[in-house]
C-alpha positions as CSV (number, residue, x, y, z in Angstrom):
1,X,0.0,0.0,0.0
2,X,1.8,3.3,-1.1
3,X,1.6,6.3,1.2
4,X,-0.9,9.1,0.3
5,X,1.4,12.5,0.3
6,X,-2.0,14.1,0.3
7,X,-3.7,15.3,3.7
8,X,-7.0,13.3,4.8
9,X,-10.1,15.4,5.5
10,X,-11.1,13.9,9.4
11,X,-14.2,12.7,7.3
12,X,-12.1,11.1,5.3
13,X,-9.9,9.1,7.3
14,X,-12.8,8.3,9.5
15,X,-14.4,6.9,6.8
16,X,-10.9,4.6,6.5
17,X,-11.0,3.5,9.9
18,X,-14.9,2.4,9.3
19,X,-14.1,0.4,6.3
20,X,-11.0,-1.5,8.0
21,X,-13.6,-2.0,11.1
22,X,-11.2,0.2,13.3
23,X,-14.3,2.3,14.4
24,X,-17.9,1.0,14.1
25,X,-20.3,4.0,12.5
26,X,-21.6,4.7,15.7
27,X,-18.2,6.1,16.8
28,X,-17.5,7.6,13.1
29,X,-21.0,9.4,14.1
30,X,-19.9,11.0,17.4
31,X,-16.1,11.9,15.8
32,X,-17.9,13.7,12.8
33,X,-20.0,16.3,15.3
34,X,-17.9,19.4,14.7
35,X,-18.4,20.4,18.9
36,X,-15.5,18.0,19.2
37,X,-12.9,19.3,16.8
């Protein structure tokens, strides 16, 4: 897998960590409220 040089939205990499079942949605969910960025 070649590293991306380009920077990751947070919506974006939470979206990685959903696919690869790091996260379940539920958590994607509560990381993608903006109150906690």
């Amino acid at each position: 897998m070649k590293t991306q040089h380009k920077l990751l939205t947070v919506k974006e990499v939470v979206q990685i960590l959903v696919d690869k079942e790091v996260i379940s949605e539920k958590v994607a969910e509560v990381l993608l409220i903006p109150r906690y960025w």
